[in-house]
N, C-alpha and C positions, 0 to 999 in steps of 0.2 A: 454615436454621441451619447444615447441612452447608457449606452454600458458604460461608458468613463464616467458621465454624471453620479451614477448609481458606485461605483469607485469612491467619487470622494467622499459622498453621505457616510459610506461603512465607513470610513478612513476616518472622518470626526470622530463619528461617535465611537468606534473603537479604542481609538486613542484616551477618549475618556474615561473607559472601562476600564480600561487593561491599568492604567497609571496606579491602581489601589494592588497588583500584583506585581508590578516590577523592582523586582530589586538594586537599590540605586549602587551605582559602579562608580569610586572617586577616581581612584589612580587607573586611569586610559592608558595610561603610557608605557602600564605597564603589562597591559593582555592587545590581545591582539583575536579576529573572531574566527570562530572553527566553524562557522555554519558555511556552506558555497553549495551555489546551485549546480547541478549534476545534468540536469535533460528537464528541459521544457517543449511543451506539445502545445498546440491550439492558444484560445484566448486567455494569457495572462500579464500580469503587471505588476510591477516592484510600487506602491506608495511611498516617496521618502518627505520628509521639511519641505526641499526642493521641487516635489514634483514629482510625477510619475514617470516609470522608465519602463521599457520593454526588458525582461532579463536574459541574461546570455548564458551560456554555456560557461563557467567558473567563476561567474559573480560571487563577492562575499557581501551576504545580508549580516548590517550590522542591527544593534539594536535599536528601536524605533520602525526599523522597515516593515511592511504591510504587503505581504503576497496575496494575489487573488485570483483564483481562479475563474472564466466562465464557464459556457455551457460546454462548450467540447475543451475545456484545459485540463492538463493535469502536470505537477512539478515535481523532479524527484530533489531533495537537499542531501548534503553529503556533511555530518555532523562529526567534526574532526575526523580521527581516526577510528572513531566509536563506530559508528549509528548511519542507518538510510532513514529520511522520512519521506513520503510517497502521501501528496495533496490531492485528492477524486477531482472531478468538475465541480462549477458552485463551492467554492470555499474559499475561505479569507484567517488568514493566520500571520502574527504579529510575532519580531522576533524580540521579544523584553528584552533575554540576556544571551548574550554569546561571546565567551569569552575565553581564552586559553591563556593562562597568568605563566613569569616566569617561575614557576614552581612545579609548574607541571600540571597543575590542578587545571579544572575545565568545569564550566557554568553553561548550563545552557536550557533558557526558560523560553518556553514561546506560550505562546497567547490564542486562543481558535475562536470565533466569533462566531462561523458556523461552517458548516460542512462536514466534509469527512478525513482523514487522519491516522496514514498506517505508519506506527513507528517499529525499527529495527533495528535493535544495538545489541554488541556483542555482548554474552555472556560475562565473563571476563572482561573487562573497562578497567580504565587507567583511573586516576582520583577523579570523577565527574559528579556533578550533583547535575542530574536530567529532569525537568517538570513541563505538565503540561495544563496550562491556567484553562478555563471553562467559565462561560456565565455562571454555573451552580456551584463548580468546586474544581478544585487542584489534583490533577493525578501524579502522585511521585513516581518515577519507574524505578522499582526494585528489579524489572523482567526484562524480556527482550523485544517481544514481540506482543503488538496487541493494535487495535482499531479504537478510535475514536470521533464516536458521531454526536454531533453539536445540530440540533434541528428546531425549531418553530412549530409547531403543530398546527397551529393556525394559518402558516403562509406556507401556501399553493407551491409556491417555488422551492421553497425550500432553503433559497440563500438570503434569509434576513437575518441580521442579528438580532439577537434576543436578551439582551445581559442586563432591562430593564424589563421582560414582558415573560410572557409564556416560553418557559424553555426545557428543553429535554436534553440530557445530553447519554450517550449508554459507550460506556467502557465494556469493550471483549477483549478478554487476551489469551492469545492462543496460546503461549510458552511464558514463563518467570510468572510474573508475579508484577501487581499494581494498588498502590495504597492510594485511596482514596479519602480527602478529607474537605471540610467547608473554609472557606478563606477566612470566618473569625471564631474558627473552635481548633483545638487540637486534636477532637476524637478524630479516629479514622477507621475506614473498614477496606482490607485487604482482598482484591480480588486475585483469586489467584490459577493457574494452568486450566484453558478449557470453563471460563467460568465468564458472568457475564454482569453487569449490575447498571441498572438506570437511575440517574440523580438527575431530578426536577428543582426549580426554586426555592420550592419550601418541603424538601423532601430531609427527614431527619435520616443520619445515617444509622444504618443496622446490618447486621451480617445475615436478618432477615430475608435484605434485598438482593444477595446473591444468588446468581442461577446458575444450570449448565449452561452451554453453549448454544444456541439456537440454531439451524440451518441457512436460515438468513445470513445473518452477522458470518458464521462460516463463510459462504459464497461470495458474499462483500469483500470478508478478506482474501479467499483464494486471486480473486482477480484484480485487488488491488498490489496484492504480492507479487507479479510480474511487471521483474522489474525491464526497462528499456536498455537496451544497447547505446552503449555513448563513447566519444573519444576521451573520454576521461578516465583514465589506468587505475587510477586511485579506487574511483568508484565502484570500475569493475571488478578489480580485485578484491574490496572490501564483499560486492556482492555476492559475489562467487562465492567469499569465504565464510559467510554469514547462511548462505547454501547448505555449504557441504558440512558446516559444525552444526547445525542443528535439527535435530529429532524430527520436529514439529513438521519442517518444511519439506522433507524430504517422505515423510511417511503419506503427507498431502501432495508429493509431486507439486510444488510450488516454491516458488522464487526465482524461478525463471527466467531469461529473457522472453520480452516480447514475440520478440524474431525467434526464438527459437519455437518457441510456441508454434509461432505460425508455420514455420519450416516443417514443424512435427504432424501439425494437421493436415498441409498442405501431402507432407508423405502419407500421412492414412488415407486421404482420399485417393490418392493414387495406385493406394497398394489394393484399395478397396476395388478402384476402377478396372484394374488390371485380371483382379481372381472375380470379377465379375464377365468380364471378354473371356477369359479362359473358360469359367461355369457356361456360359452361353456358347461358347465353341464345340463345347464338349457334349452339350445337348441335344445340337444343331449335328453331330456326326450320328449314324446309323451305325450301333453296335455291332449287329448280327451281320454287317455286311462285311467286317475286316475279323471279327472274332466271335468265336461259338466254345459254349463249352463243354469238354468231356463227363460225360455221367459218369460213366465208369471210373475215370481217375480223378474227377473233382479238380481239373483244372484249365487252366485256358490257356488256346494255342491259336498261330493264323489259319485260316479257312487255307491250304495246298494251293488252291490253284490262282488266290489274288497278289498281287505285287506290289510296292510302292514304285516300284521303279516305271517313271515317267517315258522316258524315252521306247521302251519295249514295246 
């Protein structure tokens, strides 16, 4: 009951935040929305006008909806024909805009309150404008690939919103490239492949604030880059193909399936278990009782008069 309580609170006051970044949409009638849920796991919930829903496997989040993750949740979205996003546990993310017009063109802005935040789109994109709104500031994706953590410093847990208080937010991106800017300036500062930047409230932007990569934020990504096994074709195929086209992932052995993962570990342990019986078999035999060897010619033959033959 706590947990849904705590659902609506973010749910208001989100809704109030986000309203100064959403781009108003007249003509409905004429786009239709690219965002659907892909594979959900553990505690999450769709927010809408109506009410709260558990989401399914191919839902379309239109704009206004409020995804949230809890403690063991995590959601992957399938962003048209573009893009994976991939929500950690603890996070709450708002879909402003998602839309695919008949033109061809494709919108799509979401909103993050807090948590965490792996986006994946292809290189190569069809006409899309892709953004991702933050209590501190807007990241445009020029790239493909990058994390995005929204956090509190002050709260224990980790999943409060903060878009009125003390907020952190740090863009990594592993591959392409991400412009970052403040919702009422036009500067921006570009992060770009392998590079990292934190933006606070009242943090002025500078190309000062760019870093490498940190180990952390790496790890965060490696494991939020595995992605899940689903009945949905679309999304495996995108993932697969978002796999094998890019450098980043492939040189990090990541983007994965889940299951294969575990498939993969599951056979090292085994292959471990096995040349570990064999080392212990081999240990556990007495050399000199089956084989001795020639000084004279340097090599090894059976002792004449032993057998393997059981029956004899």
């Amino acid at each position: 009951m706590g947990f849904v309580a705590i659902f609506a609170i973010f749910f208001t006051a989100c809704q109030k935040d986000s309203k100064e970044s959403v781009t108003t949409v007249t003509d409905k009638s004429q786009q239709e929305s690219n965002v659907v849920v892909a594979f959900v796991k553990g505690d999450v919930v769709v927010i809408r006008e109506s009410g709260q829903v558990k989401p399914n496997l191919g839902d379309v989040l239109t704009s206004k909806d409020t995804i949230v993750t809890g403690q063991n949740g995590s959601v992957e979205i399938l962003v048209g024909e573009d893009g994976v996003l991939k929500l950690n546990k603890n996070t709450s993310l708002s879909v402003s805009q998602a839309f695919a017009a008949n033109d061809g063109s494709r919108a799509t802005e979401v909103n993050m309150q807090y948590g965490k935040l792996v986006t994946v789109l292809r290189k190569e994109r069809k006409t899309e404008s892709f953004s991702v709104v933050t209590p501190t500031s807007i990241a445009g994706v020029r790239g493909t690939i990058f994390l995005t953590n929204v956090e509190n410093p002050s709260a224990k847990g980790g999943n409060v919103a903060c878009g009125s208080g003390n907020c952190v937010v740090k863009y990594t991106v592993l591959d392409g490239a991400v412009a970052i800017r403040k919702s009422n300036s036009e500067n921006e500062i570009v992060v770009d492949k392998q590079k990292t930047a934190e933006v606070g409230n009242e943090t002025k932007l500078s190309d000062k604030m760019i870093k490498p990569m940190d180990k952390q934020s790496l790890s965060e990504m490696k494991e939020m880059l595995a992605f899940e096994n689903t009945k949905m074709l679309q999304f495996e195929s995108l993932a697969n193909e978002l796999k094998s086209n890019n450098e980043e992932l492939q040189k990090l052995n990541i983007g994965s399936s889940v299951e294969e993962l575990e498939k993969a570990a599951k056979s090292r342990e085994i292959t471990k278990s096995k040349s570990d019986e064999v080392i212990t078999t081999a240990k556990s035999i007495e050399d000199s009782k089956y084989i001795k060897k020639d000084v004279q010619k340097d090599s090894l033959k059976l002792a004449p008069k032993e057998s393997f033959d059981k029956t004899k």
